[in-house]
Backbone as CSV, one residue per row, in Angstrom:
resi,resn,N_x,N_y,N_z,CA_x,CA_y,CA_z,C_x,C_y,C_z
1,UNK,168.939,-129.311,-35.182,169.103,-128.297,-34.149,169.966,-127.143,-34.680
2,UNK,169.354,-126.052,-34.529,170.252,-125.109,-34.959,171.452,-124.390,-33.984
3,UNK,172.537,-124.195,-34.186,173.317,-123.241,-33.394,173.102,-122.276,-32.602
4,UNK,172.889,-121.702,-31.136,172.822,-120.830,-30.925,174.196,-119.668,-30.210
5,UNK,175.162,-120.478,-30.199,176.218,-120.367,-29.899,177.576,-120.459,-30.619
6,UNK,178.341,-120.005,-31.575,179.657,-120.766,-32.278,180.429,-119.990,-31.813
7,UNK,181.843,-120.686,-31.654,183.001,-120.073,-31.093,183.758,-120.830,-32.478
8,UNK,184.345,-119.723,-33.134,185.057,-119.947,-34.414,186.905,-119.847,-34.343
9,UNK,187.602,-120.191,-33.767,189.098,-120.255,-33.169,189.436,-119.279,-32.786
10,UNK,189.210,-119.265,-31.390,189.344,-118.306,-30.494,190.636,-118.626,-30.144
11,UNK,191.582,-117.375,-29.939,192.224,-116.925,-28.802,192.068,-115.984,-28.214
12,UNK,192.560,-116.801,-26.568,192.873,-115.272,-25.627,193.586,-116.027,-24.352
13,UNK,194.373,-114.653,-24.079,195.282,-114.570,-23.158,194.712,-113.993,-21.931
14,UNK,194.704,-114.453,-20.722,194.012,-113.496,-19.524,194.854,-113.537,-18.602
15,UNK,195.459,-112.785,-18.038,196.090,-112.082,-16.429,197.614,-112.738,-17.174
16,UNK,197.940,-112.596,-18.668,199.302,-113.330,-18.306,199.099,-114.645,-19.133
17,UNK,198.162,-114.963,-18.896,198.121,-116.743,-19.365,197.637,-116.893,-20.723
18,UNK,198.182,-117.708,-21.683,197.407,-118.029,-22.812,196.329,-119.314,-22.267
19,UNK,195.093,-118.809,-22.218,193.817,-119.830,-21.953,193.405,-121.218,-23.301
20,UNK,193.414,-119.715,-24.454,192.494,-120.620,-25.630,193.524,-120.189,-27.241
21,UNK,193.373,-121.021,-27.775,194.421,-121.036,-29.090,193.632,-121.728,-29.656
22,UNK,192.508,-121.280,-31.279,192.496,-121.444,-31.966,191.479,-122.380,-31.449
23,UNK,190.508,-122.149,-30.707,189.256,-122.802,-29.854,188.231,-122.656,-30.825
24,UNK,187.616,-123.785,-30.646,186.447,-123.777,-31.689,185.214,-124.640,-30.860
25,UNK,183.898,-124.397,-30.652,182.712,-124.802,-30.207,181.433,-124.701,-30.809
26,UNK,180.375,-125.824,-30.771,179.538,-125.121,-31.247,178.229,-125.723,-29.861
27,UNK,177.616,-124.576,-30.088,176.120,-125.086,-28.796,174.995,-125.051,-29.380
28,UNK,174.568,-125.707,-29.630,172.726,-126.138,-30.313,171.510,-125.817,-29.339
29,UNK,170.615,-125.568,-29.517,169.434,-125.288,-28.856,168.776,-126.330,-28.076
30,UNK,168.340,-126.236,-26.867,167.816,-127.336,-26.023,168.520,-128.577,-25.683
31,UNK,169.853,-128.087,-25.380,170.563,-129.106,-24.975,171.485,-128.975,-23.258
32,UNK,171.875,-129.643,-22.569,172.733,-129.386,-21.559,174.236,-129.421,-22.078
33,UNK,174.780,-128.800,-21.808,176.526,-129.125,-22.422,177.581,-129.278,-21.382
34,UNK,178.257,-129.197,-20.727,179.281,-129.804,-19.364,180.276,-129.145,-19.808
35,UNK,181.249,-128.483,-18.771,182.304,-127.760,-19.468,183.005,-127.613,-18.684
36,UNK,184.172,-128.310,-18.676,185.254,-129.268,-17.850,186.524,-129.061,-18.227
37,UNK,187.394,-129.172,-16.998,188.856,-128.156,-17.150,189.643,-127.774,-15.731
38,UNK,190.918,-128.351,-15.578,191.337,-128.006,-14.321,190.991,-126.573,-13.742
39,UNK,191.302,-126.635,-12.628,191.630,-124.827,-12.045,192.034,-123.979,-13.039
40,UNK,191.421,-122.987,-13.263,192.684,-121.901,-13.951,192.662,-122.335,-15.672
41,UNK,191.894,-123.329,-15.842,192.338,-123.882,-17.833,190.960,-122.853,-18.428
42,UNK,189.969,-121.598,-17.777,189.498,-120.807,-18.107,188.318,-120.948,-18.497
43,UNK,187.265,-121.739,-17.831,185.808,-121.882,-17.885,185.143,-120.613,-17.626
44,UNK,185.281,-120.244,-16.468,184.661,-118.754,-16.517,185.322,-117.560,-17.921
45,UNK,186.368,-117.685,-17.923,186.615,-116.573,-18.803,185.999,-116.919,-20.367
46,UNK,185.591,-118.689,-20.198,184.694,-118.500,-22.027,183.599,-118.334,-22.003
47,UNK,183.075,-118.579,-20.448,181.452,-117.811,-20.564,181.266,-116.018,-20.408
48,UNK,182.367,-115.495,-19.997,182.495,-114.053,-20.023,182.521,-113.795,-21.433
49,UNK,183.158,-114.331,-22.109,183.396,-113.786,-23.863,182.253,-114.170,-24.455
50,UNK,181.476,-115.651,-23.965,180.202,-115.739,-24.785,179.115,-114.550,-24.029
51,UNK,179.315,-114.075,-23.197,178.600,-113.410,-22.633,178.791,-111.624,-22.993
52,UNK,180.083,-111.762,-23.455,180.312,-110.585,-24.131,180.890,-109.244,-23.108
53,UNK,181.466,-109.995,-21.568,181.582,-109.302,-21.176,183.623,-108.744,-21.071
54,UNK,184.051,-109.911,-21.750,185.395,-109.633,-22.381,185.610,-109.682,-23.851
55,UNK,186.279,-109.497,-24.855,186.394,-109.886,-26.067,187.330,-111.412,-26.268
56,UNK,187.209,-111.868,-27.140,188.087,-112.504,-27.561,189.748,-112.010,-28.070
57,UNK,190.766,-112.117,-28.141,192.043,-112.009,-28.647,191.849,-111.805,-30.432
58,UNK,191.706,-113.215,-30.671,191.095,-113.039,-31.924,190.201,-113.996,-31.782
59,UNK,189.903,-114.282,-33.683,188.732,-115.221,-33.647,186.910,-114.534,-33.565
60,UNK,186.239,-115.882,-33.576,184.560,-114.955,-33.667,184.066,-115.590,-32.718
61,UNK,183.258,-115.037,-31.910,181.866,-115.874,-31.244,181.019,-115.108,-32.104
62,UNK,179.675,-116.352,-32.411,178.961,-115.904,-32.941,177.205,-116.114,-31.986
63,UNK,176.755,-115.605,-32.375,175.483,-115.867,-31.281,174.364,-115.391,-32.220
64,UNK,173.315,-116.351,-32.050,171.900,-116.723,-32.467,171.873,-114.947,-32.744
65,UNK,171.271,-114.347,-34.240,170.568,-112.964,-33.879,169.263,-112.891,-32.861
66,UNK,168.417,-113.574,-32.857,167.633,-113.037,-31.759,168.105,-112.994,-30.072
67,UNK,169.326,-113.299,-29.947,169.440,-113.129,-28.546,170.115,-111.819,-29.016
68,UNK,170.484,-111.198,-29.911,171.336,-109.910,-29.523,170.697,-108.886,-29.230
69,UNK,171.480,-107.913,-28.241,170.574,-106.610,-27.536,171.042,-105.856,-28.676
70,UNK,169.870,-104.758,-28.609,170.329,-103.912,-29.500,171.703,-102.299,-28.783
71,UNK,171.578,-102.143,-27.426,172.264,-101.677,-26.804,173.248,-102.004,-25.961
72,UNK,173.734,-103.514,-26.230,174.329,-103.806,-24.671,174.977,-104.882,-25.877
73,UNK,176.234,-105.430,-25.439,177.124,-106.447,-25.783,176.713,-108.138,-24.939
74,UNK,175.612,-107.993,-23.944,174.728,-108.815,-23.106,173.956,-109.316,-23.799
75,UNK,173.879,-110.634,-24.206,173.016,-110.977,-25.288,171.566,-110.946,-24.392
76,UNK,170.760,-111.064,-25.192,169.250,-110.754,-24.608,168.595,-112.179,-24.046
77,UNK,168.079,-112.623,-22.651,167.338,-113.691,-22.707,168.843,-114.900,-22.030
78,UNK,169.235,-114.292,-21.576,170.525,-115.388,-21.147,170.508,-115.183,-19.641
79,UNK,170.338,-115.973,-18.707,171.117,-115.752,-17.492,172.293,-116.408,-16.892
80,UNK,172.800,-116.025,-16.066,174.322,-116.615,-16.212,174.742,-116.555,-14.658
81,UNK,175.539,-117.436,-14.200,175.998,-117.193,-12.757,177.735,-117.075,-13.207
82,UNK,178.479,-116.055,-13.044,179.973,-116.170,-13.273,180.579,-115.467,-12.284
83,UNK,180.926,-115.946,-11.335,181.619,-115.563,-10.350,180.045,-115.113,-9.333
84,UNK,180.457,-114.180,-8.536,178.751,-114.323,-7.389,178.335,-112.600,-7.740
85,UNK,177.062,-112.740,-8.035,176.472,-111.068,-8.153,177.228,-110.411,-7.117
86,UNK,177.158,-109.115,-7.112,177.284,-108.401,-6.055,175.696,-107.782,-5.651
87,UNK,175.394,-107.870,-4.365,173.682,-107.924,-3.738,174.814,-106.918,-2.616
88,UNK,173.154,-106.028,-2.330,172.901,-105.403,-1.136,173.439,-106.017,-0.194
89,UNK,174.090,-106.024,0.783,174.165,-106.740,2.333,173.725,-106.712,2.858
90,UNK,173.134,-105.522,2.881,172.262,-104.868,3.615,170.772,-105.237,3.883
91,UNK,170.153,-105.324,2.635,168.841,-105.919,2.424,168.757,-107.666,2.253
92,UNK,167.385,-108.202,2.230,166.515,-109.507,2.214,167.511,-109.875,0.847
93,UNK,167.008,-110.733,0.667,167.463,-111.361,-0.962,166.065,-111.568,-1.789
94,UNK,164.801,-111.414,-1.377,163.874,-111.098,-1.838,163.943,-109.379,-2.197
95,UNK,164.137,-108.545,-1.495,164.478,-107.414,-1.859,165.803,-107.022,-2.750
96,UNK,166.930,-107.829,-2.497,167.874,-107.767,-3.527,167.396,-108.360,-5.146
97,UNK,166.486,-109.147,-5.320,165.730,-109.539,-6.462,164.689,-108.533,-7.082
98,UNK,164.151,-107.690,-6.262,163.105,-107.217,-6.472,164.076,-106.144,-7.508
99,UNK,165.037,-105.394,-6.814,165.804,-104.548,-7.064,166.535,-105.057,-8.490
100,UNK,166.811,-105.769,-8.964,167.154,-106.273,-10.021,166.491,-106.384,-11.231
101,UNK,164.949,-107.389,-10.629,163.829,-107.431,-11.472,163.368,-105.743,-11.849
102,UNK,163.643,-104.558,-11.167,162.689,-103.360,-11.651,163.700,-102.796,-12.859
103,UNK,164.716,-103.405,-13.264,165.783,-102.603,-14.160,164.949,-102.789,-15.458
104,UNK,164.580,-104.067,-15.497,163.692,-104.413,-16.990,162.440,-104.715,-16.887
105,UNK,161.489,-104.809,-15.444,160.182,-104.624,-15.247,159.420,-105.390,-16.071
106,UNK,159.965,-106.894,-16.083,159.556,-107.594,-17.313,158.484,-109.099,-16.415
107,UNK,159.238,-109.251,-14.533,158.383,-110.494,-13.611,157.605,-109.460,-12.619
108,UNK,156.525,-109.924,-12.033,155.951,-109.852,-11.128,156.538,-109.836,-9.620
109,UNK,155.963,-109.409,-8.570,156.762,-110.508,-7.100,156.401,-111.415,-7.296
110,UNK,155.065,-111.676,-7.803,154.641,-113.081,-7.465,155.606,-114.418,-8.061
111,UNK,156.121,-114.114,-9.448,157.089,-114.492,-10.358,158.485,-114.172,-8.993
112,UNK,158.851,-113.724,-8.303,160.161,-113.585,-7.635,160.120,-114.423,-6.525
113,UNK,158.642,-114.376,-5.683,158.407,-115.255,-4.929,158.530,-116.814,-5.426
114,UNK,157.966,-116.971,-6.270,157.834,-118.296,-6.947,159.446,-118.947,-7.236
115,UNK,160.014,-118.092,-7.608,161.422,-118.400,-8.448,162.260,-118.811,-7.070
116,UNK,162.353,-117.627,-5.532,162.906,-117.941,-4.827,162.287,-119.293,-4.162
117,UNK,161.119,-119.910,-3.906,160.670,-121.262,-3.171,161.239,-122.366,-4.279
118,UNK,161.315,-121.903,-5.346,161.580,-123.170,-6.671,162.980,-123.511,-5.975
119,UNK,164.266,-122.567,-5.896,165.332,-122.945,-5.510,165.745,-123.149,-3.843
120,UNK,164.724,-122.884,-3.246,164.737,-123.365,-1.558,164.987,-122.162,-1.071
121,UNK,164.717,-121.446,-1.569,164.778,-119.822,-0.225,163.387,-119.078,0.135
122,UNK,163.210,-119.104,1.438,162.184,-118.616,1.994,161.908,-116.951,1.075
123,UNK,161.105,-116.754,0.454,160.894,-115.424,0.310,160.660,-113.830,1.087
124,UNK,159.569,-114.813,2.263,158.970,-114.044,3.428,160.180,-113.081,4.510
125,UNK,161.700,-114.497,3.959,162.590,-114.306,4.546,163.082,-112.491,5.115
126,UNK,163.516,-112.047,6.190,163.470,-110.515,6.553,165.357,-110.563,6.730
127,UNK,166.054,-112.018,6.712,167.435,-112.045,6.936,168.219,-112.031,5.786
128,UNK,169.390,-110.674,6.456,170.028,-109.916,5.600,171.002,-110.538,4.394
129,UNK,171.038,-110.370,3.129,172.054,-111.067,2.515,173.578,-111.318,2.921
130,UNK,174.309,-110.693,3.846,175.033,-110.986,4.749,175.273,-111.413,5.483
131,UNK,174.121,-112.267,5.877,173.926,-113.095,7.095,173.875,-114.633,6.179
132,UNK,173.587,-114.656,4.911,173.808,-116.067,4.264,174.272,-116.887,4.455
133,UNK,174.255,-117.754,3.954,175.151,-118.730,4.190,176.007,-119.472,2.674
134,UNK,176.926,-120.321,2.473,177.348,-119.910,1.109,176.587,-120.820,0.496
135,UNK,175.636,-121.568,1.071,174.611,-122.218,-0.095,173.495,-121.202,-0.488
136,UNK,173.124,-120.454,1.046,171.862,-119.720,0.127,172.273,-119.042,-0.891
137,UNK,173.065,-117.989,-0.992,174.077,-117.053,-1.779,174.184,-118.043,-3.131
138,UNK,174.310,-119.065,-2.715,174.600,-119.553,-4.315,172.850,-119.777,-5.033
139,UNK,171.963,-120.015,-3.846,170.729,-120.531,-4.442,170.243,-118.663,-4.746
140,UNK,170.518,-118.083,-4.078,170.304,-116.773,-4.836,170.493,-116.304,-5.884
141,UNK,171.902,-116.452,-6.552,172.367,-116.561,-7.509,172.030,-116.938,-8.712
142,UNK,171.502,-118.485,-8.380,170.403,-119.382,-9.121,168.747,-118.668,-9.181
143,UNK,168.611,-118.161,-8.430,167.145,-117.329,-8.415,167.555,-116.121,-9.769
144,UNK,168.410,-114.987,-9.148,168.478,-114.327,-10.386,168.994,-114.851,-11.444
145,UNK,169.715,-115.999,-11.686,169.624,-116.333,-12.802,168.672,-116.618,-13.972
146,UNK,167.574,-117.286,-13.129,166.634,-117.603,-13.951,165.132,-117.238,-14.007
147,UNK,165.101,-115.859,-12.997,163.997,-115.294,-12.571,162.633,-114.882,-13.765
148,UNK,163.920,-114.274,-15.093,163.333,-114.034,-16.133,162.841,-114.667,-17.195
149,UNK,163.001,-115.930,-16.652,162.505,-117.440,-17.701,163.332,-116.974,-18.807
150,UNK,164.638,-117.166,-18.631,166.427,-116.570,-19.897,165.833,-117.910,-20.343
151,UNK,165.816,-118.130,-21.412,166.595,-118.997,-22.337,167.798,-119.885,-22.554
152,UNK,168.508,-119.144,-22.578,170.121,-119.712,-22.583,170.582,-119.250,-21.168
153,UNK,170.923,-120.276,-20.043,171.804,-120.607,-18.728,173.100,-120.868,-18.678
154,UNK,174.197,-119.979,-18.394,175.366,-120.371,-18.230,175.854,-120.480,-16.779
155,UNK,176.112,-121.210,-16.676,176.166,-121.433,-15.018,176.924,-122.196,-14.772
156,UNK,178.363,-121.283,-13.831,179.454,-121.180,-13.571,179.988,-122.025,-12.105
157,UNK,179.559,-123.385,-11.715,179.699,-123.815,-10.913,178.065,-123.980,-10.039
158,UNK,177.096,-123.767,-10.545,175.928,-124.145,-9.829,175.661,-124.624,-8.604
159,UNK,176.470,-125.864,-8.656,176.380,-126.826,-7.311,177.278,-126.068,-6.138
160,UNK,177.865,-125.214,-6.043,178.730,-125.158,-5.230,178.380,-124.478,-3.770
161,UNK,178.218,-124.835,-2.810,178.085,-124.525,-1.650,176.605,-125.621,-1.203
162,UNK,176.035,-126.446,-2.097,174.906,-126.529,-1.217,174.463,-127.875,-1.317
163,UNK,173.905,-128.258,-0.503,173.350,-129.669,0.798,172.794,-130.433,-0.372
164,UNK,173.049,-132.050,-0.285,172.924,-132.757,-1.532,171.601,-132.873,-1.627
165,UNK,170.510,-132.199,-1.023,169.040,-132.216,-1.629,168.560,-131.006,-2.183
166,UNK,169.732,-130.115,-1.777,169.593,-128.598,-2.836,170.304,-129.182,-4.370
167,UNK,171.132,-129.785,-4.319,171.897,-130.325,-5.380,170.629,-131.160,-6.231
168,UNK,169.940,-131.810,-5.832,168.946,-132.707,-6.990,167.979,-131.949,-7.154
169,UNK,167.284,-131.156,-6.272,166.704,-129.896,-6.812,166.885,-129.423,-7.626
170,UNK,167.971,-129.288,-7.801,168.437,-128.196,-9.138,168.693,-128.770,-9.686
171,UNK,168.866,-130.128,-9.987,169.466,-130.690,-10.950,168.025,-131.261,-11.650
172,UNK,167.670,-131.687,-11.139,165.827,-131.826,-11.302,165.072,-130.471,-12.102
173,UNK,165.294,-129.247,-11.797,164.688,-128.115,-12.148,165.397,-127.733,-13.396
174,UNK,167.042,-128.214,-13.721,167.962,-128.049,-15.464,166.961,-128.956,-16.450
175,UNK,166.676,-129.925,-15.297,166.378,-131.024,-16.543,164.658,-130.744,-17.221
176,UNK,164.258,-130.331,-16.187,162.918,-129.354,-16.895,163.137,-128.507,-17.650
177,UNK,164.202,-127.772,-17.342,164.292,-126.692,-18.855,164.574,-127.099,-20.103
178,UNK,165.199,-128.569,-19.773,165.593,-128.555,-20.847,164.287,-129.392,-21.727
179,UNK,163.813,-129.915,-20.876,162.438,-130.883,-21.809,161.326,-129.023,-22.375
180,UNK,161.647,-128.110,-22.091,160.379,-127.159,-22.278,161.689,-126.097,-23.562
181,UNK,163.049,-127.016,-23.919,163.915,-126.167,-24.489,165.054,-124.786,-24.480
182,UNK,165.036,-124.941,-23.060,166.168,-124.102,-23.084,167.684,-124.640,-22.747
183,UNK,168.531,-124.002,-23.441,169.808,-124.054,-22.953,170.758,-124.075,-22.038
184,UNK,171.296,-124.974,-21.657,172.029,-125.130,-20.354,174.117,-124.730,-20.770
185,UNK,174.832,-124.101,-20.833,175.949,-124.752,-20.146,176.403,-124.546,-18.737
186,UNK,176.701,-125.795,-18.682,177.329,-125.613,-17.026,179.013,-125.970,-16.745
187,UNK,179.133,-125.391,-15.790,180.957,-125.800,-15.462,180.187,-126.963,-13.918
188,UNK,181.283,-128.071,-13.729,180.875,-128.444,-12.558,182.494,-129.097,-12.097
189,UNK,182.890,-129.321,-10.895,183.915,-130.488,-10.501,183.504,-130.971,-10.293
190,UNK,182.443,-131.626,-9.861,181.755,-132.625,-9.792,181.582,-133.721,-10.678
191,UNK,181.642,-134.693,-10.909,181.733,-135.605,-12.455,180.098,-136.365,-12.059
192,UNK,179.588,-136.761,-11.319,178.170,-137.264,-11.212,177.498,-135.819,-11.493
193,UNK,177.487,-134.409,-11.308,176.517,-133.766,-12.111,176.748,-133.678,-13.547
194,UNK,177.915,-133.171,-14.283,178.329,-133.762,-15.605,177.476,-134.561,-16.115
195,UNK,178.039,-136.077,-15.552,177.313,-136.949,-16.334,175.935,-137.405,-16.204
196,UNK,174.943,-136.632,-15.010,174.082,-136.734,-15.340,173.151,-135.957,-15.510
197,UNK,173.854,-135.014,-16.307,172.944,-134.105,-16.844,173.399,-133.453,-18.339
198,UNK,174.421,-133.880,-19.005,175.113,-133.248,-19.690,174.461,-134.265,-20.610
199,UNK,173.886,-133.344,-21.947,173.798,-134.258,-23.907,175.263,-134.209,-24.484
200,UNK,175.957,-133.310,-23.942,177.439,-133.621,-24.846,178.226,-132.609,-23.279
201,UNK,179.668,-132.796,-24.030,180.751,-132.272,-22.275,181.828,-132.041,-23.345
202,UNK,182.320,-131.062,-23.541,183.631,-130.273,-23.251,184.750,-130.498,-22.593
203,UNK,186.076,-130.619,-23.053,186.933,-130.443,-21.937,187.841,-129.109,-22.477
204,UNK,188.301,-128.444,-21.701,189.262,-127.544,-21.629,190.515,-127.922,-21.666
205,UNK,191.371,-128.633,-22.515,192.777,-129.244,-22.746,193.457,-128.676,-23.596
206,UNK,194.777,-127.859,-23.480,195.687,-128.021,-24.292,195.268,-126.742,-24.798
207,UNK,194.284,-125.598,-24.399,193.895,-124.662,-25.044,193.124,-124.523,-25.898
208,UNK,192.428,-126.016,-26.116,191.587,-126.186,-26.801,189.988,-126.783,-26.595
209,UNK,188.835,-126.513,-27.361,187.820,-126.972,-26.675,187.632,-128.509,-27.181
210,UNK,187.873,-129.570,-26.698,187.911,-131.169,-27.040,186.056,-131.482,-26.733
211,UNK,185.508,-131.795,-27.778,183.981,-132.472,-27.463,184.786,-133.644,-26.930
212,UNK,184.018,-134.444,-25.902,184.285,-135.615,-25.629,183.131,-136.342,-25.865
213,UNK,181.736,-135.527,-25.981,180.920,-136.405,-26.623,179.758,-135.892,-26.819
């Protein structure tokens, strides 16, 4: 399996805090990975740096060349949930997708429709993204994440807000990606999604990234 991901001893400090000292990871292709860590020990902030949307302190991330954009620090072919989009309020969440999908004009509706019934949201739906609820919002989330058939999924708490048959849904729909090869990491508190879905898990200790397996 080749690398598509290396984190070569990273540090960084965020709001004040030293997070990571001399962090080192590596992520292989077609695998799920688990990425585990009290409150605050900085899961979101290492998918922002693999994501390129902070730098590192020091140190390298390195990333597969074909995911790199040639204009954007956003690697190409990745979707990611880190913290919650910001969507219209105003409008459907089929229309907040649509609006997203026309930036790179790359799915169909029919492809948006499809993506929203895969994760349990009515498409036809006419109720406002403000009117959500915090599971749909998260299954939205999960829609644009993966609307564009990305490759590499980083996904920043997945499970969170929603009804334990939205939960095997999706946990059911990772594990297809990963038999057709794409990349998963996920953050969860949860320890039954972890372990059953994770090929190897991470912990966030001590500032450092610990494989546990």
């Amino acid at each position: 399996m080749l690398s598509i991901i290396q984190l070569d001893k990273i540090d960084k400090s965020f709001r004040g805090n030293l997070l990571f000292e001399q962090a080192s990871a590596s992520f292989e292709s077609g695998r799920i990975y688990g990425i585990i860590g009290h409150n605050g020990a900085g899961k979101s902030v290492l998918f922002k740096m693999i994501c390129g949307f902070i730098k590192p302190d020091r140190g390298l991330i390195h990333i597969d060349p074909k995911y790199r954009a040639k204009r954007s620090s956003f690697p190409r072919n990745f979707g990611v949930i880190i913290d919650r989009p910001g969507y219209i309020p105003g409008r459907s969440g089929f229309d907040n997708l649509k609006k997203l999908a026309d930036i790179q004009r790359i799915i169909t509706d029919k492809e948006i429709t499809d993506v929203m019934q895969r994760v349990g949201l009515d498409p036809e739906s006419k109720q406002k993204v403000k009117h959500y609820s915090l599971g749909m919002k998260q299954k939205l989330a999960l829609a644009q994440a993966i609307m564009e058939n990305q490759e590499v999924l980083l996904l920043d708490e997945p499970f969170n807000g929603l009804d334990q048959a939205s939960v095997s849904n999706i946990r059911d729909m990772m594990l297809e990606y990963k038999k057709v090869g794409k990349t998963i990491l996920l953050t969860s508190h949860n320890k039954e999604d972890i372990d059953l879905l994770s090929d190897h898990v991470y912990q966030i200790n001590q500032r450092k990234l610990d494989q546990l397996y």
